[in-house]
C-alpha positions, 0 to 999 in steps of 0.5 A: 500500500502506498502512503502518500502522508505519514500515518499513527496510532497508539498501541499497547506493547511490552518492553522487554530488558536484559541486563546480564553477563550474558545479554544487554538488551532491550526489545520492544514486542507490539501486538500480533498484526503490528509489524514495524516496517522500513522507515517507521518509528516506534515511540514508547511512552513511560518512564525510563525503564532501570534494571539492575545487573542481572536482571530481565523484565518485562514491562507492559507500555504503549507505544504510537506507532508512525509508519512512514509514507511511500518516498521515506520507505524506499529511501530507507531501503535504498540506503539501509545496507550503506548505513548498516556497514558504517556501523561495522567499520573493524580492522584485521590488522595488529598494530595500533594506531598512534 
């Protein structure tokens, strides 16, 4: 479907944290039939979540939903995988620079 103007609406969602030795993250999950696409935005109202280490919760939250128009999808698209690799700058090499 093709979007000419930008499009929103408030769902409820769950905030998912992480934070052990093994994992550090943060997920949000939005309900079934809510996917988020190219070039959307995903705000989350609420407090800032605090976890202390060693922990994993799950807190219930809304969240708007702005799914992005037809030109902002393709423009994500287009330069998604450029930004991605900007993102994965690493060296082999053993020296370090001074």
């Amino acid at each position: 479907m093709l979007r000419r103007f930008k499009t929103k609406f408030t769902v409820p969602c769950t905030v998912e944290v992480s934070h052990t030795f093994e994992s550090l993250h943060a997920h949000v999950v939005l309900p079934d039939g809510v996917h988020a696409e190219p070039g959307d935005e995903i705000i989350v109202h609420g407090s800032p979540i605090r976890v202390p280490y060693g922990e994993v919760v799950s807190i219930p939250r809304e969240a708007t939903v702005i799914r992005a128009t037809a030109v902002e999808r393709l423009w994500t698209r287009l330069t998604g995988d450029i930004e991605f690799m900007e993102l994965c700058e690493f060296s082999f090499s053993e020296k370090v620079a001074a």
